[in-house]
N, C-alpha and C positions, 0 to 999 in steps of 0.2 A: 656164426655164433650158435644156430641151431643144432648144427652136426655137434659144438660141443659139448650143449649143454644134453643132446642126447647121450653121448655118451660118457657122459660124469652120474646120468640117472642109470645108467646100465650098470655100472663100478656099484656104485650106493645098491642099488638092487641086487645085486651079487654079495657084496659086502653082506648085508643081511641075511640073505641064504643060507650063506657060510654060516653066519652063525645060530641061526638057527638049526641048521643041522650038527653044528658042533655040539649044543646044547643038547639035542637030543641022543649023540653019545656016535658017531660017524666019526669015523681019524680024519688026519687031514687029508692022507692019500686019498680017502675015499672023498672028500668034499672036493679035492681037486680034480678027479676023475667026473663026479656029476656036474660039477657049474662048467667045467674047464676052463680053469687055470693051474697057475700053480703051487705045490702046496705052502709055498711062504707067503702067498696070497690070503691065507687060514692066521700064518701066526698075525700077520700084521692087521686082519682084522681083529683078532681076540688083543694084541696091543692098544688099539686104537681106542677098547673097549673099555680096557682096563683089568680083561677076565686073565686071570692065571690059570696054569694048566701043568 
């Protein structure tokens, strides 16, 4: 249960990253090259958010 609930805080933390740097004006390519993932990792956090683009 540990290991999961590490890595559902890792997602969320990442999740946020993302968009924080989407916010500050980073493509996705580029957010997905610094967090590494991938860049549909970006839209479906900006989905989740409710943000358009």
């Amino acid at each position: 249960m540990d290991k999961i609930a590490g890595l559902l805080a890792l997602i969320a933390t990442k999740e946020t990253a993302a968009l924080k740097l989407d916010a500050i004006g980073f493509s996705g390519r580029e957010i997905a090259a610094l967090l590494d993932v991938n860049e549909n990792f970006t839209r479906v956090a900006r989905f989740r958010t409710g943000k358009k683009r």
